[in-house]
Structure formats: structure tokens, C-alpha cells
N, C-alpha and C positions, 0 to 999 in steps of 0.2 A: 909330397904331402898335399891334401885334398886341403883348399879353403873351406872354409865352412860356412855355408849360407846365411847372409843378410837377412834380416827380417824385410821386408818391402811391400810397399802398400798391392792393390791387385793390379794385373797386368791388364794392360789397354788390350781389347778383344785381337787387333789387328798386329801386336807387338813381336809377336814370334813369325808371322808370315811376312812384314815388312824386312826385320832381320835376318831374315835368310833370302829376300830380293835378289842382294849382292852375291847369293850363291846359285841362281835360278839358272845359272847357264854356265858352269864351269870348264873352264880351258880343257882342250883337248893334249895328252903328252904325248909325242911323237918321235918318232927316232926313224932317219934317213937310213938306205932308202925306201921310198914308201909312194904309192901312186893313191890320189883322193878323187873323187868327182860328188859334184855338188849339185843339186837344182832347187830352184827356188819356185814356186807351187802357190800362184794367186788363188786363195779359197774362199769360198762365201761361208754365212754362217751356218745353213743350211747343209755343207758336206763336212762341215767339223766331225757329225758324229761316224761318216762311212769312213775319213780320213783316218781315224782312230783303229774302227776295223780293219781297217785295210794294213794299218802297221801292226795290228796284232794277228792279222795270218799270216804276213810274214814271218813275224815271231815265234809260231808254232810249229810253219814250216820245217823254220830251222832247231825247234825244241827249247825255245828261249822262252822267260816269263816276258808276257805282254807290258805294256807300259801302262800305266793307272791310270784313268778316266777320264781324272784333273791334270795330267801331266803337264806342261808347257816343254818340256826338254827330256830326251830321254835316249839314253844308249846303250848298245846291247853290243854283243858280239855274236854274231852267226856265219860260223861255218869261215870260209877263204875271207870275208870282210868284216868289218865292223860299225857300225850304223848309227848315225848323230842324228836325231829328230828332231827338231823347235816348231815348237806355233810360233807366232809372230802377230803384229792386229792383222796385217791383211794378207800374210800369205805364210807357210812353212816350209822348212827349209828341209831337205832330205842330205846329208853328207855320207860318202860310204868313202872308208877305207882300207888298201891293202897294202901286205908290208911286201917289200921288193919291187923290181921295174919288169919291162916287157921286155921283150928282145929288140925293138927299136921303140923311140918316143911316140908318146897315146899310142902302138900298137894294139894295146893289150889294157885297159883302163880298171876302174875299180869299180867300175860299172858294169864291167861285163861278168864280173862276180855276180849280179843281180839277175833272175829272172826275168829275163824279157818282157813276159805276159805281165806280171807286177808292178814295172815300170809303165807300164803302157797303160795300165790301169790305176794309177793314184787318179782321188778325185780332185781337179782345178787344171788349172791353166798353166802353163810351163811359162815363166816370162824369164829366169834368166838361169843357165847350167856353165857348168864348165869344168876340164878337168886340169890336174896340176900333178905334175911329178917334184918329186923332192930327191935331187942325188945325193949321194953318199958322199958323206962330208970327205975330202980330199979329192974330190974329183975336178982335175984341171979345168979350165973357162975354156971350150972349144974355142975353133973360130968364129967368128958372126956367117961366116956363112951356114954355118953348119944349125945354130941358131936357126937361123932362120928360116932352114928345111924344115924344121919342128911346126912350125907354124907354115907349112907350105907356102914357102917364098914371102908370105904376107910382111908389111914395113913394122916391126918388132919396135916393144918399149921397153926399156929394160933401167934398172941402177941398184947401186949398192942398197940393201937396206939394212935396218936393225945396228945402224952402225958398223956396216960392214961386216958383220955375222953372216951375210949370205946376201948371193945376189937373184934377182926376179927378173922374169921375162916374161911377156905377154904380146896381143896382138888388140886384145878387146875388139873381135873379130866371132861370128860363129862358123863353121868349117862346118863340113859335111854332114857330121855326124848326129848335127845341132849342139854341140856343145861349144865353148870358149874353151882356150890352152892359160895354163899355167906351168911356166918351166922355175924352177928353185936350183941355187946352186948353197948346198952345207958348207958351212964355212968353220964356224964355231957355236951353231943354237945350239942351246940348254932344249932338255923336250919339251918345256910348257915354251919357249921364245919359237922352237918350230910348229907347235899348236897355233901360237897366236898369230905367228906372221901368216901363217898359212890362210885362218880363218879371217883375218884382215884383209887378203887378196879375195877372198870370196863374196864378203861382203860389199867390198868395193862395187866388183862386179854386178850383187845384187842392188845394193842401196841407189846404183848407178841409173840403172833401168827404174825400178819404183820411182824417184825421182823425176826420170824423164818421162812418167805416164801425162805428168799435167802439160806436158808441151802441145800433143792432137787437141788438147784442150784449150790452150792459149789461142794457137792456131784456128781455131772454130770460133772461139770466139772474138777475137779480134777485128774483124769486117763488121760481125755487129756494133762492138765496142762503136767503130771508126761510123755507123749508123747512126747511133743515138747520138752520138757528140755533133755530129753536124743538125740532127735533130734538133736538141736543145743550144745550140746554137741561133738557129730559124727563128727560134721560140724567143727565146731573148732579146733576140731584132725584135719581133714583135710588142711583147713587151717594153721595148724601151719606147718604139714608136708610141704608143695607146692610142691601138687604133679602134680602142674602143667593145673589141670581144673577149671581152675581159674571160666570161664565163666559159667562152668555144676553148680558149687558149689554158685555163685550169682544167679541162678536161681531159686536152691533150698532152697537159704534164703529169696527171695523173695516171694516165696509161702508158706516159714514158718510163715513169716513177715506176711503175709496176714491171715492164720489162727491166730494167736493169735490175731491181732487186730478184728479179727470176734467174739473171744471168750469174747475181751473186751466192745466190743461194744453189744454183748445181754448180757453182766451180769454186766454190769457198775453200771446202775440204779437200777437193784435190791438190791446190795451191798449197795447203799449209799444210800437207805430209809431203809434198815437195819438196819445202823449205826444210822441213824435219830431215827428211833423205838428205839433201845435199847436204846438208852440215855434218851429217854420219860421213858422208863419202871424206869430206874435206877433213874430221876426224880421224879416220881410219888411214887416209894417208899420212896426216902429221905423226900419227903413229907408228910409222913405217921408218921413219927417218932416213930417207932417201940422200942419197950421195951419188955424184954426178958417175960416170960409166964413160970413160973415151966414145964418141961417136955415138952416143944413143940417146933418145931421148928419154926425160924420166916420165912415170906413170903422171904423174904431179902437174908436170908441162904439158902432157897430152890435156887432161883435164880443163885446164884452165885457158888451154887455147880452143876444146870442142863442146865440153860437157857445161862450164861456166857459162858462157853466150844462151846457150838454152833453159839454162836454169835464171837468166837474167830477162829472159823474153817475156818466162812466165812471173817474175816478179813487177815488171812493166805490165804487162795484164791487168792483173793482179791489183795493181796503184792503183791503174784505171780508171779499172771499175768503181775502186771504192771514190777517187777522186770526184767520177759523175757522181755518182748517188748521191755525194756531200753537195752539188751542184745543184741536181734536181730538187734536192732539197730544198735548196737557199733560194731559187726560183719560185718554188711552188709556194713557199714560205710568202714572200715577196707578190708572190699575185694574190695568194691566198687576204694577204693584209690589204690588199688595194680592193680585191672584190669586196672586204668587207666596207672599207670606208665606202664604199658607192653604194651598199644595203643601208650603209649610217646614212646615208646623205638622202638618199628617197624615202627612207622613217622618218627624217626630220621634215621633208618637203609632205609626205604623208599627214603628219601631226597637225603639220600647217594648216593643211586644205581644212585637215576636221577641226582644229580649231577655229576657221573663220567657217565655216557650216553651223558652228554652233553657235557664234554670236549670230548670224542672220537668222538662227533657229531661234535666239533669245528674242532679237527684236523682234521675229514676226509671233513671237508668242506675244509679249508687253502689246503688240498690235492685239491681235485677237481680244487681250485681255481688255483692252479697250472700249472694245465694240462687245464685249462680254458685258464689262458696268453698264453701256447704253442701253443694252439690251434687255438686261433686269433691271434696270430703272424703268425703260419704257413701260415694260411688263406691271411692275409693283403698283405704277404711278397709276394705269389702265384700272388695276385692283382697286386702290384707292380712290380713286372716280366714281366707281360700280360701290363703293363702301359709302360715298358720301352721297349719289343719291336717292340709294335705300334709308338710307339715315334720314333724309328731307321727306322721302316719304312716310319715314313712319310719325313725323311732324316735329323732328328734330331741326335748330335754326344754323343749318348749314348751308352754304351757298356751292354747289357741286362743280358750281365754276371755278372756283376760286381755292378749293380744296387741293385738286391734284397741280395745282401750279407751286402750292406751299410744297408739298408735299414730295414735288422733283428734287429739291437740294439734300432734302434730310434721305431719300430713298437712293439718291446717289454716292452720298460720304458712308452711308452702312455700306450698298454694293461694293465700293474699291475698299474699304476696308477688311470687307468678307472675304476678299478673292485675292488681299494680299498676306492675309493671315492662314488661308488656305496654302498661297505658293509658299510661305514661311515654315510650314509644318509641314511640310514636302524635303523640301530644303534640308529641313534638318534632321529628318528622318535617312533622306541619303548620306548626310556626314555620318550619323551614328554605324551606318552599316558599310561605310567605306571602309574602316580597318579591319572588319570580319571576311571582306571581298579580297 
């Protein structure tokens, strides 16, 4: 019986492409025995669109529909194999597989199902491959020696996984052919537990490598790192001494300042898909549920005594860097506040000078202004002289003597009071336009 539909409000644009997320890469169902080979294919975004054609002439090749546009995962079956595609952010994955074994181990792979010229032409970088046999469930556990002819001689890692469901062996080694070995012994997988455990070993593999791309990186940058720290170190001495170049010593933190966030800014991202990688790796093996193996060591132990140390160098890096910046930081901060207090300090000595310029400005003006009354006194009083004896001339009873001598006091309290009612109207004309200024 069919439910009957819900009324419901409308669906969020993103709802139906988030809920099939969890289906965007579905387990592969496999059944023993079966040879697989994998490569993993670093792409820029630029050969996304040749990557695409290049899996749809294969697909023609062999008479298959192409995979859609938008694909992220896609598989077909052509011909002797059958072909797992994934984009991925930085790189895609190619899986082929075929059903049965060779006549001796990786004799005969599932790659050699593939066109040569094909393979040799995917567009990007080949960064990690490898192939895997899965024997047929009931097949006794050779001896380790024999083991380890599979891997030519190399020092093999092997243990129980999936709960004893089947056991793994590898070298995590590349052999001639450029691939890695994958050996599986059937125990009891279900075919989605032989799809996963398989694609779990692969991944390992790949996650492994991506991971370890930020180490040439740690590496490179590390002597710098171990530079600027003894730099701002220098710096600091100095600074603590105040030897006085305040200015020479923020310039040179500010071009220290400037390389380390250069150095964080090309190794940012490589660091934290690092991080992202190695937590898949360390995922995919708890996944695995490995169980010890008389005499061998587990995938899990190799890891954590070669793969962990490396992925810990770049997470030391990594601190580092961010640790100076937070340093350079708190330095530049620190001198930046002290060069300001010495720009406060010669504004305040600045102010000074101009405020004592302007009282000597004041007094030598009150001076001038001085010799300014005298001066039009003298002048008025000369006037008044010349006024009083024209006046006796015209037979007026004035005494021209005695005229500009009266005449000093009263021509001198009008002068200082002209020429202070003048500075007054001065005065107050600059307050009115001081708050407009």
C-alpha cells in the first residue's frame, strides 16, 4: 500500500540534491574472485572538461552511454572490465574491474583490460595507483613466504580485517609497473563488505599520499620558519633595549609581518587538506577492523610508526607559522603603541614651543602697542599744535604753548583706548569663528 502524500510547505531549492549527498558514491558489489586496479589522477580545473571527454570515448569505444556532464561518480561496464569514475576536489579516481585471477599474482591485472594508449592519455597527474586481487573465498592462507613473492620479496603488512571476514596484505611499496599490490584473502564478505573493504584499501592508499603532499612543503618551509623566528627574536632584543630606532625597528617588523603571512598564505591550504586526508586515512582504517596476524605487522602499526611522524611535522609547521604571526603581531602592536607615545610626546613638546611663541608674540605685540599710543599721541598732539596756532592767528586768545601740552593727556587716554577697543573687536571676531573653524 502506497502512503499518501503530506501536504508540505515548499521544498528548500537545495533539498533533494543534499538528500541524495549520502547516495553520490554508492558501494561497489563484488564477488571473489576478482582482480581491481585503481589510479588516482591529481586534476586542475582546467582539464575537468578534457577528463570528461576522455571517459566518454572510452565509453563509445566500448558502445556504452557516456556519463553526464555533472557527473561526480559514474560506472559502466565495458566489455572484459568494469569502470568506477569519481571527481573528487583535487584529483579523480579511475577503478576498473575484472572478474577471475591471472595465472600467477598481478600477472595479468585489470588494467590490462584497458587500452594502453587511454591510460597513458587521461588528463593530470598520476599521484597514487595500485592493484588488488581478491581470492576466492575458501582459499587456504599460503605461506608468508609465498606471500611475499606476490610483492617481490618486499617486507609485507598484512592482518585480519572486517572482523575476520577476510585477510589484507600489502607492501605500500610501488613495483615496476608503477603500481602498489593489493592481495585479499575471502573469508566470509557479503558483496557490498567485499566492495567496501576493497575501496577502504584504496583509499588508504590514496588519502595516504594527498596527505603527504604538505610534507615537500613543511620541508621548504621550515629553515624559513627557523629564519623569521630568530628574526623577530633580534627584534625583540631590540625593542626591549630602546635603543631608540623605534621607526628603523617597525619597519622591519613590518616586512617580517608581511613574509610570514606570505608563507601562511601559500601553505594554509595545503596543511588543512592534510589534516582532512590524514583523518580519512586514520577513518578508513578504523574501518577496517583489523586483528593481529601471527608474525606481521598491521596496516594500522605501519602507519602510526611512518605515515603519523609526517603528518605531525606538518602540523608543527603549521602551529609555527600561525604561533609567529600571533607574535609578530603582539611585537608590532607593542612598538607600534610606543612609536605612538613618542609622536604624543613631541606634539606635546610641539604645542609647548608654540605656546610660549605666542605669548612672546603677545608681549612684543602689547609692546608695539605701546609705542603705537606714543606715536599717535605724538602725531594728534603735533595736530593740535598746528590747530592752535592757526587759531591765535586768526586772533583767537589761545596760547599754542600751552595748548598741546593740555592736549597730551586727553590725545593719549582716546589713543589706548582706540587701540584697545580695536584689539577687542579682533578678539572677538576670532572666538565667533572659532567654532565654524
Amino acid at each position: 500500500m502506497v502512503a499518501q502524500p503530506n501536504p508540505l510547505p515548499a521544498d528548500h531549492a537545495l533539498r533533494a540534491e543534499l538528500a541524495n549527498e549520502v547516495h553520490a558514491r554508492p558501494q561497489e558489489a563484488l564477488v571473489a574472485p576478482l582482480r581491481a586496479s585503481s589510479i588516482a589522477i591529481l586534476v586542475d580545473a582546467a582539464d575537468r572538461a578534457r577528463e570528461h571527454a576522455h571517459v566518454a570515448r572510452l565509453c563509445e569505444a566500448h558502445g556504452a552511454a557516456p556519463p553526464p556532464e555533472e557527473a561526480i561518480h559514474f560506472t559502466a561496464a565495458l566489455g572484459a572490465f568494469r569502470l568506477r569514475w569519481e571527481r573528487h576536489t583535487e584529483f579523480s579516481s579511475y577503478t576498473f574491474y575484472r572478474d577471475g585471477l591471472g595465472p600467477a599474482r598481478f600477472a595479468v591485472t585489470a588494467a590490462s583490460s584497458v587500452p594502453p594508449d587511454w591510460l597513458a592519455a587521461i588528463p593530470g597527474l598520476t599521484l597514487a595507483a595500485a592493484h588488488a586481487e581478491m581470492l576466492e573465498r575458501g582459499t587456504p592462507m599460503p605461506p608468508a613466504r609465498e606471500i611475499a613473492a606476490a610483492f617481490e620479496g618486499n617486507y609485507v603488512l598484512g592482518s585480519d580485517v572486517g572482523g575476520g571476514a577476510a585477510a589484507a596484505f600489502t607492501d605500500f611499496r610501488i613495483h615496476g609497473d608503477g603500481f602498489g599490490r593489493f592481495l585479499l584473502f575471502d573469508r566470509s564478505l557479503s558483496r557490498f563488505q567485499a566492495g567496501r573493504t576493497l575501496q577502504r584499501l584504496f583509499e588508504i592508499d590514496v588519502y595516504r599520499m594527498m596527505a603527504l603532499l604538505a610534507l615537500p612543503v613543511a620541508r621548504e618551509a621550515a629553515p624559513k620558519l627557523a629564519r623569521m623566528e630568530r628574526a623577530l627574536a633580534a627584534l625583540a632584543a631590540d625593542l626591549a633595549r630602546d635603543s631608540g630606532q623605534d621607526e628603523m625597528l617597525l619597519d622591519q617588523l613590518t616586512r617580517l609581518s608581511a613574509g610570514v603571512e606570505s608563507e601562511i598564505a601559500a601553505s594554509r591550504y595545503r596543511f588543512g587538506a592534510a589534516r582532512a586526508y590524514s583523518e580519512l586515512v586514520e577513518a578508513r582504517l578504523a574501518e577496517l577492523r583489523e586483528a593481529r596476524l601471527p608474525g606481521t605487522q598491521m596496516l594500522g602499526e605501519f602507519m602510526a610508526r611512518r605515515f603519523t611522524p609526517a603528518m605531525r611535522t606538518c602540523e608543527s609547521v603549521s602551529r609555527r607559522l600561525l604561533e609567529l604571526s600571533e607574535r609578530v603581531a603582539r611585537a608590532n602592536s607593542l612598538l607600534a603603541a610606543r612609536v605612538d607615545v613618542a609622536h604624543e610626546r613631541q606634539n606635546q613638546q610641539l604645542l609647548a614651543s608654540m605656546d610660549r611663541r605666542a605669548r612672546l608674540q603677545l608681549r612684543l605685540q602689547e609692546t608695539v602697542e605701546a609705542f603705537s599710543v606714543a606715536a599717535i599721541t605724538y602725531y594728534l598732539v603735533g595736530l593740535v599744535g598746528y590747530a592752535a596756532k592757526a587759531l591765535k592767528a586768526a586772533g583767537l586768545p589761545i596760547d599754542p604753548e600751552i595748548t598741546p601740552g593740555i592736549a597730551i593727556t586727553i590725545v593719549a587716554v582716546i589713543a589706548a583706548l582706540g587701540v584697545r577697543h580695536v584689539r577687542r573687536t579682533i578678539r572677538e571676531a576670532d572666538i565667533e569663528r572659532a567654532p565654524l573653524d
